[in-house]
N, C-alpha and C positions, 0 to 999 in steps of 0.2 A: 751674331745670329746668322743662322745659313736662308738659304733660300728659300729651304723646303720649309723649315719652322714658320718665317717670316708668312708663307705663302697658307698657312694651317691658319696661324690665326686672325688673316683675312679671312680665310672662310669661316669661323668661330664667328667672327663678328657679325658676317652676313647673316651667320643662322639665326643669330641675337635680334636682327634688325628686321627680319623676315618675322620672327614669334612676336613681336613687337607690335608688327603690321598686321597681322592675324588679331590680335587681342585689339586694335582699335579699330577693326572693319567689323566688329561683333554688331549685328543687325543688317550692315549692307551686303545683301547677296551678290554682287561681281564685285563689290573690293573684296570681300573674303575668299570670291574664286580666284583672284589673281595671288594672294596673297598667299593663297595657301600652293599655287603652282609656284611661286617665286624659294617657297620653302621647299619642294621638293627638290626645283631644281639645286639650290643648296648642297641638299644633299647628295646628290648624284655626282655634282664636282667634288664631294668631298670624299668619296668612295676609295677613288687609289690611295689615299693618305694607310688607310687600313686594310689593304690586299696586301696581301705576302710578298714578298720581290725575293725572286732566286739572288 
């Protein structure tokens, strides 16, 4: 496995473990803020995976 692979599905996991966290902060208002900023940020690292590279 290369680096880059290996490094994709740390962030797969992350996003798994974020949605996770989101569904059992259901009723608390700041663990579901934090919860749902920990998912965004997620995705934000996971961005260059799917931008075009010349």
């Amino acid at each position: 496995m290369n680096d880059n692979l290996l490094n994709f599905i740390g962030w797969i996991l992350f996003v798994i473990s974020s949605l996770c966290f989101i569904i059992s902060s259901i009723g608390n208002f700041w663990a579901m803020g934090g919860s749902i900023f920990f998912f965004l940020a997620c995705i934000v690292f996971l961005i260059p995976y799917f931008k075009k590279r010349n």
